[in-house]
C-alpha positions as CSV (number, residue, x, y, z in Angstrom):
1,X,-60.0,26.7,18.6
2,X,-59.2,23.3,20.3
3,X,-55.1,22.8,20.4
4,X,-53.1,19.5,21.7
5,X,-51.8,21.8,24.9
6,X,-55.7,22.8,25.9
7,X,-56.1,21.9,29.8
8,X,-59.2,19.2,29.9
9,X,-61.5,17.3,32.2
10,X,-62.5,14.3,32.5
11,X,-65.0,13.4,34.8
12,X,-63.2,15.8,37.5
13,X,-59.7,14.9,36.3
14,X,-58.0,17.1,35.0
15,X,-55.1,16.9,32.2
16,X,-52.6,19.3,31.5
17,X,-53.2,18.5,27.3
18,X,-54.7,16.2,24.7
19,X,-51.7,13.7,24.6
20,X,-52.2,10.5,26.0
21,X,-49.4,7.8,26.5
22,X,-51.5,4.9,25.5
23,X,-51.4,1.3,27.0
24,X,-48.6,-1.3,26.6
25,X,-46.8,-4.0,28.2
26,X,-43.9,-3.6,29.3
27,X,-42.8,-6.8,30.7
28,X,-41.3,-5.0,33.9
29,X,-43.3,-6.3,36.9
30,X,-42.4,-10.2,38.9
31,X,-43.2,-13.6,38.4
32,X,-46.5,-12.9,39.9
33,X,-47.8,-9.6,38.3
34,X,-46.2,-7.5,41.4
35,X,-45.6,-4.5,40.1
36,X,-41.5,-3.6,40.8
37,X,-39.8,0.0,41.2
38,X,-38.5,-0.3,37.3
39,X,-42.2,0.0,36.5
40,X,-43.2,2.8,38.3
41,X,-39.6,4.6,37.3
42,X,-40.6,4.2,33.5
43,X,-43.9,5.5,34.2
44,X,-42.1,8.6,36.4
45,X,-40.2,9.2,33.2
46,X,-42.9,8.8,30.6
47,X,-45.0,11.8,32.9
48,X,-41.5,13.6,32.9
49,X,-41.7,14.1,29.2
50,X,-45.1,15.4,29.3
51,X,-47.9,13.2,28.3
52,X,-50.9,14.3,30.2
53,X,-52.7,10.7,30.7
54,X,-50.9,7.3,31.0
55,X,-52.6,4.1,30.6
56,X,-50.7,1.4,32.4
57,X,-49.7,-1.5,30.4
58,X,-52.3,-4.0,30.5
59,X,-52.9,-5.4,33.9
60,X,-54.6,-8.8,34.4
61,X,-57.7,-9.2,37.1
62,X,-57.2,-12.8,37.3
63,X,-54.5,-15.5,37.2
64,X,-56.0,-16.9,34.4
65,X,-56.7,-13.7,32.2
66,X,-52.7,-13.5,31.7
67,X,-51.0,-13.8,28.1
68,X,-47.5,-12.5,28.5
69,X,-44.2,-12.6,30.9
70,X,-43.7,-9.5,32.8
71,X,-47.3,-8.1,32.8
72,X,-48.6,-6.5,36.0
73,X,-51.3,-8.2,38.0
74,X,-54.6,-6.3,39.8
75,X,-56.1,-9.6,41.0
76,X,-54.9,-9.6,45.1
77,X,-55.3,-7.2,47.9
78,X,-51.5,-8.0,48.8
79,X,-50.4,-6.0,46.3
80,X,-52.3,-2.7,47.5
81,X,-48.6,-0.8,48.3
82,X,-46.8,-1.6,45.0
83,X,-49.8,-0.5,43.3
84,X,-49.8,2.6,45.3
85,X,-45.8,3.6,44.6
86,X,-46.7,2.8,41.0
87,X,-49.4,5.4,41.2
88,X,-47.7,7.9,43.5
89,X,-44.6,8.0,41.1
90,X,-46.5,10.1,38.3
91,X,-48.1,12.8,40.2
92,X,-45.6,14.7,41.3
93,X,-44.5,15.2,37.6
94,X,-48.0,16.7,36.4
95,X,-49.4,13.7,34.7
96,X,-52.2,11.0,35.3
97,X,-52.5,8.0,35.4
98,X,-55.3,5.1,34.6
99,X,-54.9,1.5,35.1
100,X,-56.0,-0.3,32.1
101,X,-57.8,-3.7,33.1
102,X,-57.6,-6.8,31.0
103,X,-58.6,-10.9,30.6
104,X,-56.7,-12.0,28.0
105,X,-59.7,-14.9,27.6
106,X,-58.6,-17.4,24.5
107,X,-55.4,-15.0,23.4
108,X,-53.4,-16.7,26.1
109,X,-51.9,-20.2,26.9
110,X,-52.0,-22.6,29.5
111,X,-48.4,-22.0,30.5
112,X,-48.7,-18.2,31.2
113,X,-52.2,-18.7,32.8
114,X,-52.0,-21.9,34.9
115,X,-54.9,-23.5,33.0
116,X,-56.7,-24.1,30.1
117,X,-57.6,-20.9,28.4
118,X,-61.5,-19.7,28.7
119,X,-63.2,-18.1,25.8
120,X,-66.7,-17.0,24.8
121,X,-66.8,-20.8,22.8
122,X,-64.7,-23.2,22.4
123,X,-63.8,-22.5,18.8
124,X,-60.0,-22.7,17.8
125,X,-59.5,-19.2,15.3
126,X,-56.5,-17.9,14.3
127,X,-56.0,-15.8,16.8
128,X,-56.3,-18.3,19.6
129,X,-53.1,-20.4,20.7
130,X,-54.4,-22.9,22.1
131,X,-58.1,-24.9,21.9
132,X,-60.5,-23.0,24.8
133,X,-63.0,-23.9,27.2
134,X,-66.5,-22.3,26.7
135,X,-67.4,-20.2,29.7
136,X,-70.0,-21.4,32.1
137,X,-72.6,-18.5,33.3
138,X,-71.0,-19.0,36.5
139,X,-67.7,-18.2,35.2
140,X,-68.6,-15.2,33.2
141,X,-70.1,-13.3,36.4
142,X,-66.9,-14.4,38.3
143,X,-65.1,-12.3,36.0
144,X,-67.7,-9.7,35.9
145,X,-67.3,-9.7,39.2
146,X,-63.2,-9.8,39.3
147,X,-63.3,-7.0,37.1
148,X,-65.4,-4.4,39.8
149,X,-62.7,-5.7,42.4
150,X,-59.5,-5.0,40.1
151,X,-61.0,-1.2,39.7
152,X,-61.6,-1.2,43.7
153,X,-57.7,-1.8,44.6
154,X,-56.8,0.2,41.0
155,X,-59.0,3.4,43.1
156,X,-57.8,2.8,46.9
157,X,-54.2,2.5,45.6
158,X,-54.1,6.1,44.3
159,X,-55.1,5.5,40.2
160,X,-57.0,8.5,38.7
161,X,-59.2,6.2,36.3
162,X,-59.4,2.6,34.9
163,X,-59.8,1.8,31.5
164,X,-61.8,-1.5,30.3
165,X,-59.6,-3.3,27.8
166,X,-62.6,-4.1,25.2
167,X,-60.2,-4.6,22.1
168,X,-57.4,-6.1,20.1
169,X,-59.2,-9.6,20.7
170,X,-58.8,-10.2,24.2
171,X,-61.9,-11.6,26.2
172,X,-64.2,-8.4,26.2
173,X,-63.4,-7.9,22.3
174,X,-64.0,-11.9,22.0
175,X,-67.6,-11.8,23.3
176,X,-68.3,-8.5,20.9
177,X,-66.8,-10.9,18.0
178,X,-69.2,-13.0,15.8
179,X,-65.9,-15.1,15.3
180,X,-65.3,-15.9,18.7
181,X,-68.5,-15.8,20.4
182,X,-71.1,-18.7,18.9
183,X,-72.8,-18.9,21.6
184,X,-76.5,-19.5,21.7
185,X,-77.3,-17.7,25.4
186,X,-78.1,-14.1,25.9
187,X,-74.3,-13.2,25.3
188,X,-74.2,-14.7,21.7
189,X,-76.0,-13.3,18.8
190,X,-76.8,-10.0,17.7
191,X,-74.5,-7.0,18.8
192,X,-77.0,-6.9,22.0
193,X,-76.3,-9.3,23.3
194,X,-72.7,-9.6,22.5
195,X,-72.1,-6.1,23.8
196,X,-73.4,-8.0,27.4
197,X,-70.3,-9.1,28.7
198,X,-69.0,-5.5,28.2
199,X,-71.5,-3.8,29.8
200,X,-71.5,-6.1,33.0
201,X,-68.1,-5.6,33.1
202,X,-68.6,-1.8,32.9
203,X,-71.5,-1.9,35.3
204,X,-69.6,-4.0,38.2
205,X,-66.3,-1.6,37.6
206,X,-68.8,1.4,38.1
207,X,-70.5,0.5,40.8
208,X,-66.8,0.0,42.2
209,X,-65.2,3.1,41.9
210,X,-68.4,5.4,42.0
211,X,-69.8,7.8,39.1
212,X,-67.5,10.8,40.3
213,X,-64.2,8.4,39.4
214,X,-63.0,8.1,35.7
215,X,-64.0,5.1,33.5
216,X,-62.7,4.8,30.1
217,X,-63.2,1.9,27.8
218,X,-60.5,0.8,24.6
219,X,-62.5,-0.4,21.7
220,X,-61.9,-1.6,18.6
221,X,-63.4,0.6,15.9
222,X,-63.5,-2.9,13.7
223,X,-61.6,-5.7,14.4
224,X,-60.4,-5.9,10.6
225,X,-61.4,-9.6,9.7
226,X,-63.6,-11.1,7.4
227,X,-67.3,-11.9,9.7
228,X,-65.1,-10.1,12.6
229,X,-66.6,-7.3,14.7
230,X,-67.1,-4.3,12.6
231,X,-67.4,-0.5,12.9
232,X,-71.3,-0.7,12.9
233,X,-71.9,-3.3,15.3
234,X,-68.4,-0.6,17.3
235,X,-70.8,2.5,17.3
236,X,-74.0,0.1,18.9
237,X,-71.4,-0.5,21.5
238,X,-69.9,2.7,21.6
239,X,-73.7,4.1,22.4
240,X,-74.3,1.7,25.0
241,X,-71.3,2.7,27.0
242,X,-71.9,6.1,26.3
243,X,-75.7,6.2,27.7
244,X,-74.4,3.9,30.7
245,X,-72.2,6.9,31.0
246,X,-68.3,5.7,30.2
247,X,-66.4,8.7,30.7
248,X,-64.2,8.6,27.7
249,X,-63.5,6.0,24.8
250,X,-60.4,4.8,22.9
251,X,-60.4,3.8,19.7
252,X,-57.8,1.2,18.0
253,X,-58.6,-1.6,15.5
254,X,-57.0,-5.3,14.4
255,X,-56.1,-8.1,16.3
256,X,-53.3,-10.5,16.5
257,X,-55.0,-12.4,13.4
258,X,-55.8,-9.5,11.2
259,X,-52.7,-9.3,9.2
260,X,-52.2,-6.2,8.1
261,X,-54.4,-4.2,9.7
262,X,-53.0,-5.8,13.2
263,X,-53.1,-3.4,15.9
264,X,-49.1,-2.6,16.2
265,X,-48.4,-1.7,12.3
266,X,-44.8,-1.6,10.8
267,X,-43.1,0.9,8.5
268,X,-45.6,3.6,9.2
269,X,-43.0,6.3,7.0
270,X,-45.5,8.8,5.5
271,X,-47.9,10.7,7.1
272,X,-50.5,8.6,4.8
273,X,-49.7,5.8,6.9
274,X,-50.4,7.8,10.0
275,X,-53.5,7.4,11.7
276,X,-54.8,4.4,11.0
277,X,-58.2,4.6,13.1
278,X,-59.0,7.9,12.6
279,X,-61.8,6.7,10.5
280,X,-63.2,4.2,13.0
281,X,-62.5,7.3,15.6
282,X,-64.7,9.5,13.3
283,X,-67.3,7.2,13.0
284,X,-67.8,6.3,16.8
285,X,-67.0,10.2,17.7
286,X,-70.1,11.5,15.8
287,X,-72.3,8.8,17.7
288,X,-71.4,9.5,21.2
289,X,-71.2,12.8,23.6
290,X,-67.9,11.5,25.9
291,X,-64.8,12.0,25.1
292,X,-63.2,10.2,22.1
293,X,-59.2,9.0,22.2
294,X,-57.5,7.8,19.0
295,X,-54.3,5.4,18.9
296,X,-52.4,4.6,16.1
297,X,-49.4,5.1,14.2
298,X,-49.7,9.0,14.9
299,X,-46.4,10.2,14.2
300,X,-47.0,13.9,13.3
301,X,-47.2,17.1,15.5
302,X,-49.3,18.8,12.3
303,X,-51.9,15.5,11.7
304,X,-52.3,15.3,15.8
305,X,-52.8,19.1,15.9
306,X,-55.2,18.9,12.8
307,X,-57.3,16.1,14.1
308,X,-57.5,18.2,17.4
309,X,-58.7,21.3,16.0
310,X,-61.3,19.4,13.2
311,X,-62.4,17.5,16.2
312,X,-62.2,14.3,14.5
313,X,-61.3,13.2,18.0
314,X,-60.4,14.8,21.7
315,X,-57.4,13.1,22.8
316,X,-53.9,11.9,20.8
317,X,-52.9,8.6,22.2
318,X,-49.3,7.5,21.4
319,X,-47.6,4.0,22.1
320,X,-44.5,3.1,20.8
321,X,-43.0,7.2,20.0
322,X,-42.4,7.1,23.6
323,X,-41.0,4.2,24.1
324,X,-38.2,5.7,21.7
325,X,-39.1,9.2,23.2
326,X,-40.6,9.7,26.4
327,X,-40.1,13.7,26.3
328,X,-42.3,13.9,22.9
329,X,-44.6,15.9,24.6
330,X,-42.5,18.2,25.7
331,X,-40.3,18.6,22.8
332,X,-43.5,19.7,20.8
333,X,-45.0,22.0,23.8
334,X,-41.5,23.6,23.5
335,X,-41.9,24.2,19.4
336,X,-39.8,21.8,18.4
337,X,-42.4,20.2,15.6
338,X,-40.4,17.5,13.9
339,X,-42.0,14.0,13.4
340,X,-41.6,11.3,16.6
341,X,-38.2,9.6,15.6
342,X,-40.4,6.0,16.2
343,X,-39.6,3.8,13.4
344,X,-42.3,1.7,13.7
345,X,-40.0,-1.5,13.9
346,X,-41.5,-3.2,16.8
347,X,-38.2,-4.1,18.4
348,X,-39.2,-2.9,21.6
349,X,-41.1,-5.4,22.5
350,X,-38.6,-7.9,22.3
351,X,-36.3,-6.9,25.5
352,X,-39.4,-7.3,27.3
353,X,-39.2,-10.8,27.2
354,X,-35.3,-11.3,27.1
355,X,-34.4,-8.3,29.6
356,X,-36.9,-7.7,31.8
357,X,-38.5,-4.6,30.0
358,X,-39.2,-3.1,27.1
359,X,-36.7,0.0,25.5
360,X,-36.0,0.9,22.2
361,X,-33.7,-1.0,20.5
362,X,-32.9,1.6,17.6
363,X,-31.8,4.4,20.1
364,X,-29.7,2.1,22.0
365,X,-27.7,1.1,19.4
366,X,-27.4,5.0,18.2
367,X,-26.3,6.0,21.7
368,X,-23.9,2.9,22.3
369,X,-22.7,3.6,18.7
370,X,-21.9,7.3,19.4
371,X,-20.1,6.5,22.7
372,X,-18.0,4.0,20.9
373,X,-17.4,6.6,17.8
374,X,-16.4,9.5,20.6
């Protein structure tokens, strides 16, 4: 019987269980992307507490693929040995750790990017801040191309996999969309051809790092929008990676625009509320032989274990419980059950772009309230 504590592989790397600290930003490297020694001591602490796998926050492979303050950069060879501390500082914990690669395409503005913002089409959705450029064929194979090059320096600076950011509506998510891509080339279309720009970006990262190095993609099981990209056209692209041979696929849902089904849900308080992908995880698991990660609002040592053992999916991915709690794992390896104390309040996100770095707020105030009371 499969358990969350069961020693895996994937493609030759092996994790010490099924929990996976999944990707996001935490507003904690330079001006520049540069990657700073806060960064890599969060990510020392998040392996101290247990989690067998952590995806990086999402980490830009060109100037003009940034969205937010804070987020590290993948994009220049001068970077090669603050990438490598950032890398090194896991290891000697027990954990692993992927670099998850991103272009944030139309989600992002002109003042975080340095131009206007490029898109599948120049259409102005919800979703989009600002009014995109449509991308030339030139363009797209540039950043086909600066996608391989990110997963080089990711692999020669010490990384144990890369994950393809392919959801929550940045620019991979935007070509799959039928809302953001209207484009009448062989990228636009049927789920073919808007699978394209994802499977060039796959193919250029792969030829990279090799077949014997870890490649995961995050995919959105539906992006949860009227015409938007849904969980049929999810498992077409979910089988395309997998016959390409993607070593392991994470499944989330929603973007910015999708109201309440948005990726980062509040008040997640019952265990109904939990899991809010599974059933886009289900669907694209019983399509595919790799690996299948789901992400969430999993809150629950019993509905992780249960979706481990009914292998609804392989790996637990978990966000924001370890922002509040970066031992989780470890507290539940040791027996103690109880439910992740994450609230679900999204306040710890905001410090990122005040402070330098995200925390959560709710246990600050707890701790700062007990010293005061003591």
């Amino acid at each position: 019987m499969r358990k969350l504590f069961d020693e895996t592989r994937i493609n030759g790397m092996t994790l010490q269980n099924r929990l996976v600290r999944s990707a996001t930003w935490e507003g904690m490297c330079d001006q520049d992307g540069r990657p700073t020694e806060k960064l890599a001591s969060y990510y020392r602490m998040l392996s101290r507490g247990g989690a067998g796998l952590i995806i990086t926050g999402y980490t830009f492979v060109r100037p003009d693929g940034r969205q937010l303050p804070g987020q590290m950069g993948v994009h220049d060879d001068a970077f090669a040995g603050d990438l490598k501390f950032v890398a090194s500082a896991v290891h000697p914990e027990g954990a692993k750790i992927c670099l998850q690669l991103v272009h944030a395409g139309g989600q992002t503005r002109e003042a975080a990017c340095g131009r206007q913002p490029l898109a599948p089409s120049s259409v102005k959705v919800e979703q989009f801040p600002e009014q995109p450029a449509e991308l030339t064929k030139r363009e797209i194979a540039e950043i086909v191309a600066a996608f391989g090059a990110a997963a080089r320096r990711a692999k020669d600076a010490g990384f144990d996999a890369v994950q393809l950011h392919a959801a929550h509506g940045y620019l991979i998510n935007q070509f799959l969309s039928p809302l953001t891509n209207r484009r009448g080339d062989e990228y636009g279309g049927g789920i073919e051809n808007r699978s394209r720009f994802l499977m060039e970006a796959y193919r250029s990262v792969r030829q990279a790092v090799g077949k014997d190095f870890p490649v995961l993609v995050k995919i959105n099981g539906g992006d949860n929008l009227d015409g938007g990209f849904e969980v049929d056209d999810a498992v077409a692209a979910a089988r395309m990676l997998d016959e390409e041979g993607v070593n392991a696929l994470e499944v989330s849902g929603g973007t910015p625009a999708s109201g309440a089904g948005v990726p980062v849900r509040q008040k997640i308080e019952t265990r109904e509320q939990e899991a809010y992908n599974l059933p886009f995880a289900v669907r694209i698991k019983n399509a595919v032989n790799c690996p299948v990660m789901v992400v969430g609002g999993l809150r629950s040592f019993e509905l992780a274990s249960g979706i481990i053992r009914r292998e609804e999916a392989d790996y637990i991915s978990l966000a924001r419980p370890l922002i509040r709690e970066p031992g989780l794992p470890r507290r539940w390896q040791e027996g103690d059950e109880a439910r992740a104390r994450c609230i679900s309040c999204n306040g710890c996100f905001k410090p990122g772009l005040k402070e330098g770095g995200i925390y959560c707020v709710v246990d600050r105030l707890e701790r700062e309230s007990s010293t005061i009371s003591l």
